[in-house]
C-alpha positions in Angstrom: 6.4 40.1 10.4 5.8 36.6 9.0 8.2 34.3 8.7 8.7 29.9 7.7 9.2 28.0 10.3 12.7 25.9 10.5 12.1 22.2 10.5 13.9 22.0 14.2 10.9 24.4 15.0 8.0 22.4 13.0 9.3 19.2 14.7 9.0 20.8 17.9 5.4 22.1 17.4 4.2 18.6 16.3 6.2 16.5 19.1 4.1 19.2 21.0 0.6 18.6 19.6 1.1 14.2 19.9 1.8 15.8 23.5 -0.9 17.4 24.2 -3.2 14.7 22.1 -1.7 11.7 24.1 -3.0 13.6 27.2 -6.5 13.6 26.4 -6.3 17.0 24.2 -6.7 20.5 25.7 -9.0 20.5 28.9 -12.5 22.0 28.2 -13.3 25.5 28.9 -15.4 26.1 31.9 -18.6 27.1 30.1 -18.4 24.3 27.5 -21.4 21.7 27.9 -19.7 19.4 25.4 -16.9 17.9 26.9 -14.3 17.0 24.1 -13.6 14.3 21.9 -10.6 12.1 22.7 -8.0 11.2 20.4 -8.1 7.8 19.5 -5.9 5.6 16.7 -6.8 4.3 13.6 -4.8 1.5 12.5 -3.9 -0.2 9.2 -3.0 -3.3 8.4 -0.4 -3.6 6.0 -0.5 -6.3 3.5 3.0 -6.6 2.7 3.0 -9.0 5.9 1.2 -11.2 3.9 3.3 -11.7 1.2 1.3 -13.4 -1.8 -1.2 -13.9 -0.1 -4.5 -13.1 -1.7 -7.1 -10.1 -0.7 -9.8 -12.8 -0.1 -8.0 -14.4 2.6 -6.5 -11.3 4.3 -9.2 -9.0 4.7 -11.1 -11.4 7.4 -8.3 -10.9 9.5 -8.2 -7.0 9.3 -10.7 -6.8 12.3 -8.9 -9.1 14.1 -5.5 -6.6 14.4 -7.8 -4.0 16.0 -7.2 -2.6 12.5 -10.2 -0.8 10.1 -8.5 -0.1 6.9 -5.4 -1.6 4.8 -2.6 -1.1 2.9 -2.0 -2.7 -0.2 1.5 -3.6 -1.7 2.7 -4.4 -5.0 5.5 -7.1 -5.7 8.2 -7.8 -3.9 6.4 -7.2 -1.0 2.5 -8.1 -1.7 1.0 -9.1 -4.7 -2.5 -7.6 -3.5 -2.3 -4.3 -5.3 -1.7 -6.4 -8.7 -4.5 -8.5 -7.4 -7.2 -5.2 -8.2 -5.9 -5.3 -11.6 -7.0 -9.0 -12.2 -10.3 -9.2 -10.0 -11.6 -5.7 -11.1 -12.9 -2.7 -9.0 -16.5 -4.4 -8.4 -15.1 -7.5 -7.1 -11.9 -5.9 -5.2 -15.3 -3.2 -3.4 -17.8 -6.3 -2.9 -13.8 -7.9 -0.6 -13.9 -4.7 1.0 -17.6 -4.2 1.4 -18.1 -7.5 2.8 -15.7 -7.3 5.5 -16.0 -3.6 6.3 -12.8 -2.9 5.6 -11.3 0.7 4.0 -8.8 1.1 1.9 -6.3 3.1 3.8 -3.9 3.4 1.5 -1.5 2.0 -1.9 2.1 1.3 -1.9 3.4 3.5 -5.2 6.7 3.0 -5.8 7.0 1.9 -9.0 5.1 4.5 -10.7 6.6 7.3 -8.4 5.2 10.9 -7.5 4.8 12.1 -10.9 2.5 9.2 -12.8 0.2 8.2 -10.2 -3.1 9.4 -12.4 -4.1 5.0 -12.5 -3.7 5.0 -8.6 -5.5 7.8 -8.2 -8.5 6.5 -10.4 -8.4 3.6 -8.4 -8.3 5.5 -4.9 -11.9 7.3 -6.3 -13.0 4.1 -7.1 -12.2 1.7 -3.7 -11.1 4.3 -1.0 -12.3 7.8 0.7 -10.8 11.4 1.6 -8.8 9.6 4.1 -7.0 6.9 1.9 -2.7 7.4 1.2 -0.9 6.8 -1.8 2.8 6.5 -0.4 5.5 7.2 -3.0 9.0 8.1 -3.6 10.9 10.8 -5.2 14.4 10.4 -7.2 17.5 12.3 -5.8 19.9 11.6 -3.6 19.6 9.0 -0.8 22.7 10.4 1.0 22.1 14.5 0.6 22.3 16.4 4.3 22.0 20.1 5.2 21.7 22.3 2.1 22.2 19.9 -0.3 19.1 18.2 1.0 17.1 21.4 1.7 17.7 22.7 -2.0 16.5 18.9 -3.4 13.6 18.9 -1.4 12.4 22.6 -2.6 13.0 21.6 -6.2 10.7 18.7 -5.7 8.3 20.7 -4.0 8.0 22.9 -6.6 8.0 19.6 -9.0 4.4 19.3 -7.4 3.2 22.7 -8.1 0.3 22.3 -10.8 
């Protein structure tokens, strides 16, 4: 009998997995030859911490965080995902290209979950498989319990194609 996991239960599997990938991952079986890759971060640099700040002169400081990839914002917090509108793609990829630096992901708010389709044109433009849009849904900032549960399905199903 199959049944959905409760979200105490889905934590607890995860919180269980960062466990076991903290430690070095699960030991290798005896007859392996190839012992097994270790977990190891990849970080992003937010360029909200830059405020206005433009790409040009945060992306030679990327590397220098022990980061690979960044984040852009839009205003209030960064003007740097406005700042692809006005340089263009081309220019925005040579920044990118130039410093080795990804595009790990784009701060979505104001467009929200549902009319992202310019974000994602730019993500198959600058960024990979890997890159983030981060967004936000309407509803309730204060639901709990069932309330929340019942929001979050409807949302889900929001998403459905």
């Amino acid at each position: 009998m199959s049944r959905l996991l409760t979200r105490r239960e889905s934590l607890t599997w995860a919180a269980c997995g960062t466990a076991v990938a903290a430690a070095g991952g699960m030991p290798a079986v005896a007859n392996d030859a190839t012992p097994p890759a270790r977990w190891q971060a990849n970080y992003i640099l937010s360029s909200a911490l830059y405020g206005d700040a433009p790409l040009a002169s945060i992306l030679p400081e990327v590397a220098a965080t022990g980061a690979s990839s960044i984040d852009l914002w839009p205003p209030p917090h960064g003007t740097q995902r406005d700042e692809i509108d006005s340089l263009g793609l081309e220019h925005v990829e040579d920044l990118l290209r130039t410093h080795a630096v990804r595009l790990g992901g784009i701060a979505c708010y104001r467009p929200g979950a549902f009319n992202l389709a310019s974000e994602f044109a730019v993500v198959r433009s600058l960024g990979d498989a890997q890159t983030v849009l981060v967004t936000m849904a309407k509803g309730d900032g204060n639901a709990t319990g069932t309330a929340l549960d019942a929001a979050i399905r409807e949302f889900l199903e929001k998403l459905q194609p």
